[in-house]
C-alpha positions, 0 to 999 in steps of 0.5 A: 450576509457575507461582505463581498471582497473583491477576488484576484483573477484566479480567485473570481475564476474558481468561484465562478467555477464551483457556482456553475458546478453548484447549479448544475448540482441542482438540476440533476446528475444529467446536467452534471455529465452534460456539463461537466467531464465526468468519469467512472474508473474501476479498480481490479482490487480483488488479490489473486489466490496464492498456493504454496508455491506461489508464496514461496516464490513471493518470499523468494522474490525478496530473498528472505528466509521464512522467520524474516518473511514472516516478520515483514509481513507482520504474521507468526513463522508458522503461518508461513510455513503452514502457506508454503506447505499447502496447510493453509491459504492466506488472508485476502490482505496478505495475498493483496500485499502479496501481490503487491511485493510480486508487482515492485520486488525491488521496490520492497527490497528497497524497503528492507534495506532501509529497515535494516538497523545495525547492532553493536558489535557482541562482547567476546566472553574475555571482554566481558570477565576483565571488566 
């Protein structure tokens, strides 16, 4: 058996709450919604269908040639090029984070910006023969 402690206010008060919850558990789901708020939210997460146009819009949106495209997205320049050329249609979680970038361009133009990594400066040919 547990030792009973003695519980501040907002402790006793959660306890009593979950206890209520826990018995009206025990009656049934109806008792749960009489009792309780209860709600069913549904998320629209189906991707819409993108067509070469639409991704090259996309790309657009993010001002990225299609090998940077490519790369953010994680996919071959080639798919790419095939998507925007109608050879092919993307996957259902490309066309997700498709419309995801159409949705909060900057935001992800705000990620690449912070994605950028500077690189040192390449050695002219002279530079590299005096050495």
């Amino acid at each position: 058996m547990m030792k009973e402690e003695k519980l501040s206010a907002a402790g006793a008060e959660i306890v009593g709450a979950l206890t209520d919850f826990y018995e009206a558990l025990g009656q049934g789901s109806e008792a749960v919604a009489k009792k309780f708020t209860v709600r069913t939210v549904e998320l629209k997460l189906e991707p819409r269908t993108y067509e070469g146009k639409d991704v090259k819009e996309v790309r657009k949106l993010l001002g990225l040639s299609q090998p940077l495209f490519a790369r953010f997205l994680g996919v071959s320049t080639n798919a790419v090029r095939a998507w925007e050329n109608g050879g092919k249609t993307p996957s259902g979680v490309v066309c997700r984070f498709l419309d995801e970038i159409a949705f909060r361009p900057e935001h992800f133009k705000g990620r690449l910006r912070e994605m950028i990594v500077s690189r040192p400066k390449e050695q002219s040919s002279n530079e590299c023969l005096s050495r």
